[in-house]
C-alpha positions in Angstrom: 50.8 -72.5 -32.1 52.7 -72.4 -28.9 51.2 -71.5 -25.3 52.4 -69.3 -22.8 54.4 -71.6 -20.7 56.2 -73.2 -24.2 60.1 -72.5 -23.8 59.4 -70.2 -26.9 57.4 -68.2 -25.5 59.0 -68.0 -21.9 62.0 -66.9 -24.1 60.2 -64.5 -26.4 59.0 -62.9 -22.8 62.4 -63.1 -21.4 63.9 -61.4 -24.7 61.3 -58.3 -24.6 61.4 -57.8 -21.4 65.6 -56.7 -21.5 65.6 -55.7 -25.0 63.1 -53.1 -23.9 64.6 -52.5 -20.6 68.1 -51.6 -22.6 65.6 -49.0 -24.2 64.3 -47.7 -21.4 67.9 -46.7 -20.4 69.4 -45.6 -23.6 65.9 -43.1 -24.4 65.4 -42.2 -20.7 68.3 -41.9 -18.6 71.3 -41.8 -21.2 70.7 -38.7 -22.6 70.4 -36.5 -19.0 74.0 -38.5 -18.9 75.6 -36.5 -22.1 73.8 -33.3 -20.7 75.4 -33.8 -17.7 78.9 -34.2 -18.8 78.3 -30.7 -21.1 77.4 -32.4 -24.4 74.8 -29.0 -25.4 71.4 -30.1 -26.8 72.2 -30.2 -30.5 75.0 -32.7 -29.7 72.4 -35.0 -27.8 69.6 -34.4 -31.1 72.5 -35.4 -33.1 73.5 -38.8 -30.9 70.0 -39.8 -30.7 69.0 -40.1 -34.6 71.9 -42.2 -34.7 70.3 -45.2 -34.2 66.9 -44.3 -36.1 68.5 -43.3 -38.8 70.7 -46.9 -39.5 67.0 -48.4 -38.8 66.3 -46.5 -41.6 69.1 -48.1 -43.9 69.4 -51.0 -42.9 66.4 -52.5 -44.6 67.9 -51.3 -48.3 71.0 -52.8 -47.8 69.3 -56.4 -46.8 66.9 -56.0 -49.5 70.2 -55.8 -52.3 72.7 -57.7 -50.7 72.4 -59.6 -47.0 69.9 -61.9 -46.1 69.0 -62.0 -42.4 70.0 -65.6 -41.6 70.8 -66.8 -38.1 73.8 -66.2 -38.0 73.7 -62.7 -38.9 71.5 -62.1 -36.0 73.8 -63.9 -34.0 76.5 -61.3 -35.2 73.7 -58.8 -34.6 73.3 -59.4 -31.1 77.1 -59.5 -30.4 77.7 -56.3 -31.4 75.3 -54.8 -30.2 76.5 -56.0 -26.8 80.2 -55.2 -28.1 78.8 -51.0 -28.7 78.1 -50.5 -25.3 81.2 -51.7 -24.5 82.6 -48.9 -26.3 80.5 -46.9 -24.9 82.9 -46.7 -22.3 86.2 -45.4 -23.7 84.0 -42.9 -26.2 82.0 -41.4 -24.0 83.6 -38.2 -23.7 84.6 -37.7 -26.8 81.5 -36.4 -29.8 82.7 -38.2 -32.9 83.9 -41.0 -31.2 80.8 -41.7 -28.9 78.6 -40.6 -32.7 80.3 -43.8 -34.4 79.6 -46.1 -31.5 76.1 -45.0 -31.1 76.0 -45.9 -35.2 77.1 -49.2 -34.9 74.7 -49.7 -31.6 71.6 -48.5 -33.7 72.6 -50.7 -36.9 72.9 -53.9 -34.4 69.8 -53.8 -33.2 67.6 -52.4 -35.9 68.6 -56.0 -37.3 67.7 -58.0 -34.2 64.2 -56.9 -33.8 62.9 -57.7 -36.8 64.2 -61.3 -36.9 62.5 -61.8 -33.1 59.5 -60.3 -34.5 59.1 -62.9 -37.4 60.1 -66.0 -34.9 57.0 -64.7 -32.7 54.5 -64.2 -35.1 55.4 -67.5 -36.8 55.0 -69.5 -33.4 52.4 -67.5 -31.4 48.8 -67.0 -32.1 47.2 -63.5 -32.2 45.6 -63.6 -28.1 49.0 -65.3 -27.3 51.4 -62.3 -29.1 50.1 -59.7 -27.1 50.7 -61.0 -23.6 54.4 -62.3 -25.0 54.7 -58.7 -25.5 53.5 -57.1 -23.1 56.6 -58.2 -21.1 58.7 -55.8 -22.9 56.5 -53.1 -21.9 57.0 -54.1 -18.4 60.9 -53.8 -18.7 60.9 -50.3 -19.9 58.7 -49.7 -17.2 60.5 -51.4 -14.3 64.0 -50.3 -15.7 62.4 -46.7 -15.3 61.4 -46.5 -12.1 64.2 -48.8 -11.0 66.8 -46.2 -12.2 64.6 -42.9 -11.1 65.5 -43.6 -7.6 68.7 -45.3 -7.7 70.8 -43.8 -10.2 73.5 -42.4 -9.0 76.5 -41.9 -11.4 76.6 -41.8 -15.7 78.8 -44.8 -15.2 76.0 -46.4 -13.3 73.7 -46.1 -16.3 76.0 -47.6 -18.5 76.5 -50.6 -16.3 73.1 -51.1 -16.6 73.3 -50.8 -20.5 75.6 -53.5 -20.6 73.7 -55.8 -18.5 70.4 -55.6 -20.0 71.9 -55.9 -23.6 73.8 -59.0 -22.8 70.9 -60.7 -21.1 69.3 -59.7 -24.7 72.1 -61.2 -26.1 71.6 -64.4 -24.4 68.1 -64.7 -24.6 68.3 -63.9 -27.6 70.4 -66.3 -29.1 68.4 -69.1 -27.3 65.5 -68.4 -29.6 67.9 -68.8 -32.9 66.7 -72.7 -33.2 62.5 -71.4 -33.2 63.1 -69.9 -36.2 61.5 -72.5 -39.0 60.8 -69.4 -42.0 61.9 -71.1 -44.8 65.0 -69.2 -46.4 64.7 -70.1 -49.8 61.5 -68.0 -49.8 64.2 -64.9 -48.5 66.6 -65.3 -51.4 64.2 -63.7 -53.6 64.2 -59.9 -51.6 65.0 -58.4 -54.8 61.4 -59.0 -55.8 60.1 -56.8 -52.4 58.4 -53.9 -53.6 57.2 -50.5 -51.0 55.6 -49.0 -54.1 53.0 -51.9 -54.2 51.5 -50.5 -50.9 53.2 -47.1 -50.9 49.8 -45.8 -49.2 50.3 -48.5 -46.5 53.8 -47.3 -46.0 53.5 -43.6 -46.2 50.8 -43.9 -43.5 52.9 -45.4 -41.0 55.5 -42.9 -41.8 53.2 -40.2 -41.1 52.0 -42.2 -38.1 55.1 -42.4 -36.6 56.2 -38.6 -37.7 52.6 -37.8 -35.3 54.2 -39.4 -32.0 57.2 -36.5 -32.6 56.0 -34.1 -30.5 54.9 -36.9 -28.0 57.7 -38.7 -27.3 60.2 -35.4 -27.3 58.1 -32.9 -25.8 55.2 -34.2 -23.7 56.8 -33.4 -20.9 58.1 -30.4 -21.1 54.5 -29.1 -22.7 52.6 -30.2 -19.6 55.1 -29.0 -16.8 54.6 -25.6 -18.5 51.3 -25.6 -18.5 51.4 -25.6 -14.7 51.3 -29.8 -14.5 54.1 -30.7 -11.7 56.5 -32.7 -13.0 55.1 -35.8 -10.7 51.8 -35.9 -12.1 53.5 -35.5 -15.7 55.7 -38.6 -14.5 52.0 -40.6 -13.7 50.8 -39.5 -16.8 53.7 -41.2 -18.7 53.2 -44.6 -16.3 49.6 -44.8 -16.6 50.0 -44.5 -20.6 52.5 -47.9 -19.9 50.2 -49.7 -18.0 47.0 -48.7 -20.5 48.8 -50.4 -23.3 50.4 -53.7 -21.1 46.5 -54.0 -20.4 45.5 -53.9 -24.1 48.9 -56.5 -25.1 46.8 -58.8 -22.7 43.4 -58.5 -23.8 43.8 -57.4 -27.5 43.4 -61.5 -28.9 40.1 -61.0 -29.7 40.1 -57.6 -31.8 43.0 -59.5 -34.0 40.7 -61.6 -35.0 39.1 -58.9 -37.1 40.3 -56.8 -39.9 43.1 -55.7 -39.2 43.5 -53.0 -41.8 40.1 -51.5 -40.2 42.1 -51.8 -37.0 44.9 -49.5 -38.5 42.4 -47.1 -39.6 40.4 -46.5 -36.2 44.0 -46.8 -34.6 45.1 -43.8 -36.1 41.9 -41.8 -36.2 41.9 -42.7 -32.5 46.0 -41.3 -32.5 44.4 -38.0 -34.2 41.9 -37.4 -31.4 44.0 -38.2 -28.6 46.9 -35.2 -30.0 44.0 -33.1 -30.7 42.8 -33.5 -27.1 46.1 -32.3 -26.1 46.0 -29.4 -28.3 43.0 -28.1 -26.4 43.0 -29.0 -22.8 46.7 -29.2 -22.1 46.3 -27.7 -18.3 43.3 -30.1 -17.8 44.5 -33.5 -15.5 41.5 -35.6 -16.2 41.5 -34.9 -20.2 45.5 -35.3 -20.7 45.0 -38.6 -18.3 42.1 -39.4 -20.6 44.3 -38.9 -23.9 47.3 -40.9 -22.3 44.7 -44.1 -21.7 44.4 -43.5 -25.7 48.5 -44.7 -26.2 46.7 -48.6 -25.4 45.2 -48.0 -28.7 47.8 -45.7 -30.7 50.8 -47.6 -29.7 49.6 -51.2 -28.5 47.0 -52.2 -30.7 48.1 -50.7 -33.6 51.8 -51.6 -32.9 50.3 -55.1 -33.1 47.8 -55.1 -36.0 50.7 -52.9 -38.2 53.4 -56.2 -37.9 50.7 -58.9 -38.0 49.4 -57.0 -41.1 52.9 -56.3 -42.5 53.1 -60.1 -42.1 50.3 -60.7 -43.7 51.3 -58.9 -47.2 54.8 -59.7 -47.9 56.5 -63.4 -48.7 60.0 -62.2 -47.4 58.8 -62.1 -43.6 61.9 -60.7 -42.0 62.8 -58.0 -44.5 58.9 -56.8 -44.1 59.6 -56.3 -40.5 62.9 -54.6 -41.3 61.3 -52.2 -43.5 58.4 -51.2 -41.1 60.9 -51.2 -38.1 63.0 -48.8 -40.7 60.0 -46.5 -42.0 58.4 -46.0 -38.8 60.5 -45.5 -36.3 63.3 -44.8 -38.0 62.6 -42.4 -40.3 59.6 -41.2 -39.3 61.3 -41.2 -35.6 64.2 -38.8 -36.6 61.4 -36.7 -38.9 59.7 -36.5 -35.9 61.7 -35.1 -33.5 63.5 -33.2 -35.6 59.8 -31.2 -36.8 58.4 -31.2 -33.4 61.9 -29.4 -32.2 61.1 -26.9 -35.3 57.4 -26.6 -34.7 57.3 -26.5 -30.4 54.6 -24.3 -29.1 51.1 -23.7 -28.7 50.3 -25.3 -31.9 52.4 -28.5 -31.7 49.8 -31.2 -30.9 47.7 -29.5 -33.6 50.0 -30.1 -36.3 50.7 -32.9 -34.6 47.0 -34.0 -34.8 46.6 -32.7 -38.2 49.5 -35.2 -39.5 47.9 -38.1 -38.0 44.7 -37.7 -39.6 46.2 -37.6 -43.4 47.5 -41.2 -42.1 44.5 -42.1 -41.5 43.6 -40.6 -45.2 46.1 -42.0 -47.1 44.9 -46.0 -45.1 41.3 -45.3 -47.2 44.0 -45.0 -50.7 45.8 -48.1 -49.6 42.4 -50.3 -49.6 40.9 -48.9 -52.3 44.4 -49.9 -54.2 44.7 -53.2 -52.1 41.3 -54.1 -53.6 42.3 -52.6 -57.8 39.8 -50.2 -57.3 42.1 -47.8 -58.1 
């Protein structure tokens, strides 16, 4: 296994930090751009499960008929860079703007996956998390970088381009770390999700539970009487709670990590529940956000590593869960949590999360042929 200062791992942390920074500003600043130049808000919901739902896809199609070699990475990461060029010329026009956001979300539900496999095939457990952790502090940075400066929708999508070609580059760099061994790849016709449909239903739901979150937290706290500056310290101190737990988490990896997942999501449950009934109360919703080091971080962690662990064809594993999670149970959950908004959305919310947890106790009972 590599250290921290190998030139993998300086380039895993290089590669995090602006693939996650090009997050940060296509899910935080991108979409006040369309509002701004009139798109109304079911254009916007439309645009943004683009991209989740090609994560979604993609998976099938490289389970049937593409393996995810090098060099369709490489082609991966060059069009991605290539869509927010288009960006551009599309951007005031729906349909057109739709398609390029489809191509952008099919490029780099493909690029993820194949870093992910390159990381936890060279890094050890306690080494993974504070590789990682680097990404976190892009979408961070880019955040507050942008909140003061940005002037202009043009300005943002400047900084699109930017961060995804530094991706690119960094992320072509890494194409000679990747030692899985293909021949065990050609056989992704044997992959199976009904094996561990348990497994995979709970990190739908999982992922279906953050809905309400990621959409609406905002917007439920600033009208509970929360200013919208402590809302925005809320959102940072969840960031830095999880960079801490990327650093320190080594040790817990070392356990089971299935038991992990389980009082991960319990955990999520509780922390949506505590939202449900104190959302005017500063201390509790700060307490709840310190919860996202374990709902998103460690369990972020322990779901690939485990998802690793299970399946032969490395890459198309972490394509599926990448697809399953946050793509389908992205674009689930923001579409149910616009249905549901309202006093009772962190309680479905919560409710969700605990079958998750449920249907985890199904997966190792099965796991083990008990059942």
């Amino acid at each position: 296994m590599k250290t921290l200062l190998s030139p993998v791992a300086l380039l895993l942390s290089a590669f995090y930090f602006f693939y996650f920074a090009l997050i940060g500003v296509y899910v935080i600043f991108m979409p006040k751009v369309l509002h701004d130049l009139g798109y109304s808000a079911a254009e916007v919901g439309i645009i943004y499960a683009a991209a989740p739902f090609m994560r979604f896809l993609l998976p099938f199609l490289f389970k049937h008929f593409v393996r995810l070699t090098s060099q369709v990475y490489l082609a991966a990461l060059l069009v991605s860079f290539l869509a927010t060029l288009l960006f551009f010329p599309t951007l005031h026009h729906f349909a057109l703007y739709l398609v390029a956001n489809l191509i952008f979300g099919g490029a780099m539900g493909i690029t993820l996956p194949y870093v992910e496999t390159i990381a936890l095939a060279t890094l050890s457990k306690s080494h993974y998390g504070k590789v990682r952790l680097w990404g976190s502090l892009g979408f961070m940075g880019i955040a507050l970088w942008l909140g003061k400066v940005l002037a202009s929708p043009q300005e943002a999508l400047y900084y699109l381009c930017a961060t995804t070609l530094l991706t690119l580059l960094f992320g072509a760099a890494l194409i000679r770390y990747d030692k899985t061994e293909h021949a065990s790849e050609e056989s992704d016709h044997t992959f199976s999700l009904m094996k561990y449909w348990a497994f995979w239903l709970s990190v739908f739901l999982m992922q279906v539970g953050f809905g309400g979150f990621y959409n609406f937290f905002t917007i439920y706290e600033t009208s509970h009487g929360i200013s919208l500056e402590m809302t925005s310290w809320m959102w940072s101190f969840g960031v830095i709670c999880e960079i801490v737990m990327l650093y320190f988490q080594g040790p817990l990896l070392q356990r089971n990590l299935l038991g992990i997942l389980q009082f991960a999501t319990a955990v999520t449950a509780l922390r949506w529940l505590l939202l449900y009934l104190y959302p005017d109360s500063i201390l509790l919703t700060f307490l709840s956000q310190s919860l996202h080091a374990v709902s998103f971080a460690l369990y972020h962690t322990a779901a690939i590593t485990y998802v690793f662990s299970l399946y032969t064809q490395k890459k198309l594993a972490q394509q599926f869960f990448l697809g399953i999670a946050f793509g389908l149970g992205g674009s689930v959950g923001a579409i149910l949590s616009g249905k549901i908004y309202g006093e009772y959305l962190f309680l479905v919310e919560s409710f969700i999360t605990f079958i998750a947890f449920l249907v985890l106790f199904v997966h190792a009972r099965r796991k083990k042929g008990a059942v």
